[in-house]
Backbone as a chain_set.jsonl record, in Angstrom:
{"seq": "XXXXXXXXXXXXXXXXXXXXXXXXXXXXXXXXXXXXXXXXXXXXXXXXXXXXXXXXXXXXXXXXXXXXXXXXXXXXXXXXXXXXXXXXXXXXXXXXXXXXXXXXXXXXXXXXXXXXXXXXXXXXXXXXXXXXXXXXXXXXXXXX", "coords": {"N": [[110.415, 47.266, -15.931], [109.012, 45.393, -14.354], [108.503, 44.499, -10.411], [108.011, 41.818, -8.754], [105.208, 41.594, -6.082], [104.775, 41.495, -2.908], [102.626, 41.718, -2.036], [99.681, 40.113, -1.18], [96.282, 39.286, -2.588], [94.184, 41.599, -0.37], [92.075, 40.972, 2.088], [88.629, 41.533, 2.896], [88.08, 39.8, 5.329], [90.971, 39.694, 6.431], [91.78, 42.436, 6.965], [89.834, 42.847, 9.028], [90.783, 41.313, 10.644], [93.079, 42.413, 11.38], [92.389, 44.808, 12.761], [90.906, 43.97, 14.956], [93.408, 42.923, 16.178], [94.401, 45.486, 16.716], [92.36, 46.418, 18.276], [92.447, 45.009, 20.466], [95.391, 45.441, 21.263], [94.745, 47.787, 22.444], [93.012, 47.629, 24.276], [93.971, 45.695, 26.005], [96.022, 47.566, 26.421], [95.18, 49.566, 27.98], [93.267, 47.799, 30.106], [95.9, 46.28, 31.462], [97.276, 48.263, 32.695], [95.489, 48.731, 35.047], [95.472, 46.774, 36.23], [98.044, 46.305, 36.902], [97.832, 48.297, 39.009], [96.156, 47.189, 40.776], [93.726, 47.737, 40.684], [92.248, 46.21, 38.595], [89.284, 44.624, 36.936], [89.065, 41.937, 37.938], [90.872, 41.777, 39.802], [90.138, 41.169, 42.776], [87.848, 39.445, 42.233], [86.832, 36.156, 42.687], [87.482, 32.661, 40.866], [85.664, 32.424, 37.98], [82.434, 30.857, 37.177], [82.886, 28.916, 35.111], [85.472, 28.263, 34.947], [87.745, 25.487, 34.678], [89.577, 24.51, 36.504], [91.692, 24.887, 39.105], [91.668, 27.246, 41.954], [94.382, 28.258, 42.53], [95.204, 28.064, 40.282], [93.878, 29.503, 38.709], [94.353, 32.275, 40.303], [96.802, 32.641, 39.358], [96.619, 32.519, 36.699], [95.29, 35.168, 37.054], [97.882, 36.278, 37.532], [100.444, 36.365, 35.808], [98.589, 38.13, 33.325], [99.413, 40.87, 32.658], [102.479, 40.162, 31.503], [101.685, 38.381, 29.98], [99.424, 38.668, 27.9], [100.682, 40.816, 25.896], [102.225, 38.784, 24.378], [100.537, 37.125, 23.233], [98.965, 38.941, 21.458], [101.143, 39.512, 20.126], [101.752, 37.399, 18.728], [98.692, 37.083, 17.377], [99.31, 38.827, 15.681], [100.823, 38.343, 13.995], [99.982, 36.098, 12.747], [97.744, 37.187, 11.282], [99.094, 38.813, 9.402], [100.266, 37.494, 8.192], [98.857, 36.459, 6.46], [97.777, 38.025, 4.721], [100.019, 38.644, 3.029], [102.172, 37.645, 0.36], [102.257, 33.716, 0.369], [105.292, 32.703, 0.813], [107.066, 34.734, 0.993], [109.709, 36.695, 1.688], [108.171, 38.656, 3.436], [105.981, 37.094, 4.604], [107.806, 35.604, 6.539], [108.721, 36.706, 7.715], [106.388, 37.427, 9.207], [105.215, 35.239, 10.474], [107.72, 34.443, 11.806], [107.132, 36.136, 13.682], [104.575, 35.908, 14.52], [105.269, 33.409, 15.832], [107.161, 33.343, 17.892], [105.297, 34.986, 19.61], [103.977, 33.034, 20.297], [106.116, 31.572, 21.451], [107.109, 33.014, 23.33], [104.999, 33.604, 25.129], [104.082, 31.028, 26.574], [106.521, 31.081, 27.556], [107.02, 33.033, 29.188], [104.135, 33.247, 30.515], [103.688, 30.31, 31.94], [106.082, 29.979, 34.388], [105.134, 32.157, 35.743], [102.591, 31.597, 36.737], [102.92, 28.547, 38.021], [105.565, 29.12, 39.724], [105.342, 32.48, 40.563], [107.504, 33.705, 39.209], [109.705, 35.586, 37.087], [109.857, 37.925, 39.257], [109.911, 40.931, 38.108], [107.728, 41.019, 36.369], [105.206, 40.839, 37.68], [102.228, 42.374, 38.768], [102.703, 44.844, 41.293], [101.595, 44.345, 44.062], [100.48, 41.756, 43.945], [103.215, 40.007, 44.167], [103.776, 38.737, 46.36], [102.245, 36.318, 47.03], [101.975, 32.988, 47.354], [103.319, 30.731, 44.278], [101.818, 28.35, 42.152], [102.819, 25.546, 42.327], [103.978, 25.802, 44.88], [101.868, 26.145, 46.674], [100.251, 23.937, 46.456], [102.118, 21.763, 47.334], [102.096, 22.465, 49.903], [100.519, 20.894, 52.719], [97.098, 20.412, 53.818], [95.237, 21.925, 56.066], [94.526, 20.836, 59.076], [91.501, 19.914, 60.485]], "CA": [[110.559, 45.984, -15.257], [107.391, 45.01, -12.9], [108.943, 43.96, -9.385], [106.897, 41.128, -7.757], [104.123, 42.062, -5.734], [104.452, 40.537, -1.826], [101.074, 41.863, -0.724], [98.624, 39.393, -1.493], [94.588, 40.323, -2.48], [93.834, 41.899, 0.518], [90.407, 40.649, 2.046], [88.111, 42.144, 4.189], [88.642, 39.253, 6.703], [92.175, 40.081, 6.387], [91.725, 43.612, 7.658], [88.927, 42.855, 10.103], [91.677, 40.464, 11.793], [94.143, 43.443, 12.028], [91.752, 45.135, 13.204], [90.92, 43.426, 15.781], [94.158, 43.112, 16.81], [94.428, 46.978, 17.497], [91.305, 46.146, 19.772], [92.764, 43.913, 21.452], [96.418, 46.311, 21.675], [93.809, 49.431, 22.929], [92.235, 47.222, 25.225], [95.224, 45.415, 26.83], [96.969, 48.809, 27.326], [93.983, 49.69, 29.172], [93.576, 46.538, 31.039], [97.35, 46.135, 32.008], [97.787, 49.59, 33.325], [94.445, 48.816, 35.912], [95.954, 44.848, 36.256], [99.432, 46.967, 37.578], [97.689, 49.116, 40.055], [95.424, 46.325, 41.509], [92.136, 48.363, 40.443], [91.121, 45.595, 37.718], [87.858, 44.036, 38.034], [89.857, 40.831, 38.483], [91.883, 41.647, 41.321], [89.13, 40.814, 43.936], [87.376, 38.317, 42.031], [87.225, 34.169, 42.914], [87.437, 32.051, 39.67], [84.357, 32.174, 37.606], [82.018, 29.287, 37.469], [83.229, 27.711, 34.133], [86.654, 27.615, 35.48], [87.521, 24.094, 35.756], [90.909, 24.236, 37.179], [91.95, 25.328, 41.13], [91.79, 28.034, 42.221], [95.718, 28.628, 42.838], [95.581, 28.355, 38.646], [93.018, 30.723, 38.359], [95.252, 33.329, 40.795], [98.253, 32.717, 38.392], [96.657, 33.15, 35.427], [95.571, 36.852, 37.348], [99.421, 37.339, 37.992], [100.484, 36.947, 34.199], [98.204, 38.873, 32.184], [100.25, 41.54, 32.004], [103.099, 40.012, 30.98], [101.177, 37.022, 29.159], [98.846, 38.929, 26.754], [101.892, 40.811, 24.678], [102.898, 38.045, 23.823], [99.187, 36.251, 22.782], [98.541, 39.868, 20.522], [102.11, 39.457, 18.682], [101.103, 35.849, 18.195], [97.836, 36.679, 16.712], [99.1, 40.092, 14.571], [101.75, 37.565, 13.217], [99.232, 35.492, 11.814], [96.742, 38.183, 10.467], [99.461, 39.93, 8.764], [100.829, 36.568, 6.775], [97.224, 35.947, 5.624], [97.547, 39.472, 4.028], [101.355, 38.592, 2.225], [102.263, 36.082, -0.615], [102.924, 33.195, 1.334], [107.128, 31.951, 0.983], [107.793, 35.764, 0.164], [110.373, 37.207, 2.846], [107.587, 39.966, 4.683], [105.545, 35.926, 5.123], [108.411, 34.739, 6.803], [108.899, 37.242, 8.944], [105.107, 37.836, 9.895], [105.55, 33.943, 10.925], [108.335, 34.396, 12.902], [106.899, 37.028, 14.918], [103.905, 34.402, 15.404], [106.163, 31.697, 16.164], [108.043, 34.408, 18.93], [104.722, 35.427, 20.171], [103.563, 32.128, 21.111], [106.771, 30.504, 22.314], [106.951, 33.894, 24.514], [103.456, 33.6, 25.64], [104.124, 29.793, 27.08], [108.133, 30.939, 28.299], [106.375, 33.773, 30.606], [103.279, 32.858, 31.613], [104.2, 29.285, 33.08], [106.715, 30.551, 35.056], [104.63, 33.167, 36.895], [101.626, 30.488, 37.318], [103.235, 28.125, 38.401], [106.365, 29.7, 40.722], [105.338, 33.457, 40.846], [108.473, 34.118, 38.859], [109.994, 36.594, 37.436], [108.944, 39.074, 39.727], [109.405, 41.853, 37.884], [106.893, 40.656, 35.477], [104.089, 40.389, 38.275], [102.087, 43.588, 39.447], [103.547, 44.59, 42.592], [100.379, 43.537, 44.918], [100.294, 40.507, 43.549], [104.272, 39.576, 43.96], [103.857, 38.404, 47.608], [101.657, 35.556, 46.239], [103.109, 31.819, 46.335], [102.548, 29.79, 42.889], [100.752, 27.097, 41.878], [103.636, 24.851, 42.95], [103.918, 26.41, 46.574], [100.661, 25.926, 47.064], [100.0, 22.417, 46.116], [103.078, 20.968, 47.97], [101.093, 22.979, 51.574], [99.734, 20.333, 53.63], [96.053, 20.788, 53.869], [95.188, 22.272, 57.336], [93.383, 19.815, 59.685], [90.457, 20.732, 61.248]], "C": [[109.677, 45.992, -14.011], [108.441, 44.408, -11.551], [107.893, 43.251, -8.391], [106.486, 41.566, -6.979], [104.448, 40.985, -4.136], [103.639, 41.234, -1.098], [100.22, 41.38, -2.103], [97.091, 39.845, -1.43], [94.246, 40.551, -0.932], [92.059, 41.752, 1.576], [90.398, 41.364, 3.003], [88.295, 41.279, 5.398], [90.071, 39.429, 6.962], [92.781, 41.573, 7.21], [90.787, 44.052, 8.75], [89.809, 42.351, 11.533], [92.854, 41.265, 12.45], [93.419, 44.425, 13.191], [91.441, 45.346, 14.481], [91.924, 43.444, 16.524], [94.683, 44.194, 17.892], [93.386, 46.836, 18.907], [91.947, 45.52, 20.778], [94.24, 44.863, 22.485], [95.482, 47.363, 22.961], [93.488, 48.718, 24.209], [93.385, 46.766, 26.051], [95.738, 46.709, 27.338], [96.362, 49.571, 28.19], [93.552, 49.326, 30.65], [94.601, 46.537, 32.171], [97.607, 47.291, 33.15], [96.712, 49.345, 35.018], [95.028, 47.941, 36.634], [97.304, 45.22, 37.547], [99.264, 47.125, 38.855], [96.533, 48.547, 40.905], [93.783, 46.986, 41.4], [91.285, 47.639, 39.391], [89.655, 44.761, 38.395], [88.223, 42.366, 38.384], [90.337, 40.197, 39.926], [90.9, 41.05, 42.365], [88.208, 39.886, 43.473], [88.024, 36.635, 42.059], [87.224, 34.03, 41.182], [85.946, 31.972, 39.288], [83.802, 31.112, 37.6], [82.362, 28.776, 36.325], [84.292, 27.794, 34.087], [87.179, 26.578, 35.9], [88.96, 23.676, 36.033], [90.999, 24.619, 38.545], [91.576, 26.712, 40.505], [93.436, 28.966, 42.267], [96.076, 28.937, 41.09], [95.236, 29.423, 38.625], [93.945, 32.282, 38.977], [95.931, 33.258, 39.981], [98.045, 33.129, 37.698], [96.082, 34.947, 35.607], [97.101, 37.504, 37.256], [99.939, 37.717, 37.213], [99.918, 37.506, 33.162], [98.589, 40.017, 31.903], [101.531, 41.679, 31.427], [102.991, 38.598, 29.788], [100.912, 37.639, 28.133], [99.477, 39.849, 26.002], [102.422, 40.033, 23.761], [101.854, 37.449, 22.578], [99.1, 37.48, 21.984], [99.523, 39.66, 19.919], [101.978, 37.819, 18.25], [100.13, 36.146, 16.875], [98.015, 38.178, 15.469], [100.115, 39.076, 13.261], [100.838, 36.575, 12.161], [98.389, 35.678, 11.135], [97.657, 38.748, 9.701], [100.388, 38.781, 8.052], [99.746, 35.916, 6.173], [97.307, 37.082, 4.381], [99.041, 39.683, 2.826], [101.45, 37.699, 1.954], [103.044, 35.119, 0.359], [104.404, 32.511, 0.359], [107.388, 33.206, 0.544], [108.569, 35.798, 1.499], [108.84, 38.054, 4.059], [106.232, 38.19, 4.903], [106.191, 35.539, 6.461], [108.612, 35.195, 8.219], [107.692, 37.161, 9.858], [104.974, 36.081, 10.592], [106.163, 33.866, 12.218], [107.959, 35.001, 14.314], [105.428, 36.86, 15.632], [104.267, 33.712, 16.261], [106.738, 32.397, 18.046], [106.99, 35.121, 19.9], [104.135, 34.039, 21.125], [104.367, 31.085, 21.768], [107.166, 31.383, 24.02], [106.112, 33.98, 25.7], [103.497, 32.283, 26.771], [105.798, 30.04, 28.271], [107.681, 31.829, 29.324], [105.04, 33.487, 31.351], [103.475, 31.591, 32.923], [104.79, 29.38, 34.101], [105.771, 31.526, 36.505], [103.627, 32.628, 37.445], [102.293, 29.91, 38.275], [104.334, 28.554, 39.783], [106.219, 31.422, 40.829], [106.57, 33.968, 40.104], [108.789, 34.71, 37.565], [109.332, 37.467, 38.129], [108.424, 40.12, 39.117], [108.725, 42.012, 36.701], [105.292, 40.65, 36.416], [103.86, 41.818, 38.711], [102.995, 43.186, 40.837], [102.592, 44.317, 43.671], [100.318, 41.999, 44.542], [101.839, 39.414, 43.899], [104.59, 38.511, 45.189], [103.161, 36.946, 47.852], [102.654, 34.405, 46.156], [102.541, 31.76, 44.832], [102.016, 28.762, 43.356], [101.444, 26.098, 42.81], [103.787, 24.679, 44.439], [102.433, 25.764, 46.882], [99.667, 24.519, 47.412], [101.184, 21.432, 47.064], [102.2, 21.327, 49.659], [100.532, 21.708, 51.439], [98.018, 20.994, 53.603], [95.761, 21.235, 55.439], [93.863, 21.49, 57.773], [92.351, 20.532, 60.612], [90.24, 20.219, 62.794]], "O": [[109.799, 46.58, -12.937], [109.334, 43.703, -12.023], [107.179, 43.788, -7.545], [107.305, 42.397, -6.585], [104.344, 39.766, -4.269], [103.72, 41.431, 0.115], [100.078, 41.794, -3.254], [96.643, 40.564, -0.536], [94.03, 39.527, -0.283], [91.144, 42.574, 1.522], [91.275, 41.799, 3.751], [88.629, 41.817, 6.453], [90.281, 39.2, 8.153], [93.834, 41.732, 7.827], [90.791, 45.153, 9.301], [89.728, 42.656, 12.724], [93.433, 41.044, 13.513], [93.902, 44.683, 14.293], [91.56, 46.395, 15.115], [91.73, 43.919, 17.643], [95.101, 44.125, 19.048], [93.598, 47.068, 20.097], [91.76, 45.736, 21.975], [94.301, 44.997, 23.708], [95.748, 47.476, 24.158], [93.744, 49.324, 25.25], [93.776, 47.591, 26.877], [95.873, 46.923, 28.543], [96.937, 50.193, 29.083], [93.472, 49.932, 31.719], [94.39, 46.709, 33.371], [98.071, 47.104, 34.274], [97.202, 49.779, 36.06], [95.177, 48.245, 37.818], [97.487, 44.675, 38.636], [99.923, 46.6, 39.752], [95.953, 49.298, 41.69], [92.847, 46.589, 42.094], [90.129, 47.962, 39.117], [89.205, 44.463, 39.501], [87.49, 41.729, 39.141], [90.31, 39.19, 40.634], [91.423, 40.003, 42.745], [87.594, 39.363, 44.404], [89.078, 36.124, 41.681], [87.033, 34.955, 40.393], [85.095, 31.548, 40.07], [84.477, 30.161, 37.994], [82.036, 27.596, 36.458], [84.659, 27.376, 32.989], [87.28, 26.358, 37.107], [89.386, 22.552, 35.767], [89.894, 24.58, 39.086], [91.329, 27.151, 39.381], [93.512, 30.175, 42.047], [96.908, 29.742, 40.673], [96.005, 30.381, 38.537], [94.155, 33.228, 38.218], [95.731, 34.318, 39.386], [98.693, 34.121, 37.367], [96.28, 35.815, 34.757], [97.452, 38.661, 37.027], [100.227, 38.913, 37.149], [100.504, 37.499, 32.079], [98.183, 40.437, 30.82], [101.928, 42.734, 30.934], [103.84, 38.061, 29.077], [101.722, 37.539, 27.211], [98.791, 39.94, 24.984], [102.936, 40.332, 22.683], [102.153, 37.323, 21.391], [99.255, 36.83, 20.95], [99.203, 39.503, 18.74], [102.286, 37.442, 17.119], [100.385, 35.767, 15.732], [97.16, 38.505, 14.646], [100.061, 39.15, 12.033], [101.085, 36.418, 10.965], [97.982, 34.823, 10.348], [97.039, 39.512, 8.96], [101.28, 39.205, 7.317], [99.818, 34.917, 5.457], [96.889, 36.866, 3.243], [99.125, 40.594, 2.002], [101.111, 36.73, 2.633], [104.064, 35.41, 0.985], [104.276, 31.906, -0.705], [108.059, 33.14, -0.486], [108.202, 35.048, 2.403], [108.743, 37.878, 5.273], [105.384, 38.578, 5.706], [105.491, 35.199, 7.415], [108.667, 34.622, 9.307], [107.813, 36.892, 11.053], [104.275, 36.181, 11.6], [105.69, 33.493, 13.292], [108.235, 34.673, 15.468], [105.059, 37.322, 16.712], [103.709, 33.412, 17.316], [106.597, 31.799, 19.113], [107.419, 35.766, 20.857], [103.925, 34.047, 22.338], [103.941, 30.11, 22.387], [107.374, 30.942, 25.15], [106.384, 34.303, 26.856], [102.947, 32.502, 27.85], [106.087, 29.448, 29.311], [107.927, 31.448, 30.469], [104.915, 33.501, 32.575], [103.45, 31.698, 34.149], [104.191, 28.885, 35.056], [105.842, 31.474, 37.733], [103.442, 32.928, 38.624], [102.399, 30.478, 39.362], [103.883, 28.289, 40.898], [107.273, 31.836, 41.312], [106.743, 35.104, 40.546], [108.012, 34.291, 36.707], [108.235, 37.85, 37.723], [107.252, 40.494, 39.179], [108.974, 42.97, 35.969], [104.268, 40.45, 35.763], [104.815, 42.535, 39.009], [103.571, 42.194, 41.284], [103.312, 43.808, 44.529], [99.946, 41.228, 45.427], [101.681, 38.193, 43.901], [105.44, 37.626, 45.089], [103.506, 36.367, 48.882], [103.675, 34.385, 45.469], [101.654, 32.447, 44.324], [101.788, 28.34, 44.49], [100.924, 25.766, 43.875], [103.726, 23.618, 45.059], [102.331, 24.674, 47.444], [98.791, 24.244, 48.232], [100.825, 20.302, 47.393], [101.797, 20.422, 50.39], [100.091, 21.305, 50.363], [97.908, 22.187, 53.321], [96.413, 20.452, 56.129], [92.741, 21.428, 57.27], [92.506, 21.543, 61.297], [89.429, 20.787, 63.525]]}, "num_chains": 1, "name": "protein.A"}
């Protein structure tokens, strides 16, 4: 008795995209650890020039990338790894969910730390002292 098959033909873009992912894991855990200890090449940089938001964004989105981009890699392993399984089988449904869980994660922590600096203990600790976006924007402009 044959027992259905829930791994689907396996393509090479299929395993380039996992792939990738690991890059992305290797590199983040890299990143993050530098991001922590205020030694990225970030930390001391203004917003680049095709940044077309504030500046107070641009700081935020420094404060969450180490608790943002966990979330954005189980997002994108979730959706490389139901390309690679019959889709409506169960190991689909799951690799979905843990899409679905990466990118409602990704939006439930970053905002937060943009915007109000919050949770702290999600923010390096150099960085924690830092209003948000919010704070920042309500300040009065200082008259000259």
């Amino acid at each position: 008795m044959d027992r259905p098959s829930t791994i689907a033909a396996v393509t090479a873009g299929s395993v380039a995209a996992l792939a990738f992912v690991a890059f992305l894991l290797v590199a983040y855990l890299i990143g993050a650890r530098k991001a922590w200890r205020g030694t990225g090449p970030l930390d001391a940089a203004p917003a680049p020039a095709w940044w077309f938001l504030s500046e107070p964004v641009w700081r935020g989105v420094k404060r969450s990338f180490v608790a943002f981009a966990p979330f954005v890699i189980l997002f994108l392993a979730g959706g490389a790894t139901s390309d690679m399984v019959e889709e409506g089988s169960t190991a689909w449904t799951v690799a979905m969910v843990v899409g679905g869980v990466g990118l409602v994660g990704s939006l439930a922590v970053q905002l937060p730390i943009i915007l109000y600096n919050r949770p702290k203990a999600l923010v390096p600790p150099h960085l924690r002292g830092e209003p948000g976006t919010r704070q920042q924007r309500r300040r009065p402009a200082a008259r000259e």
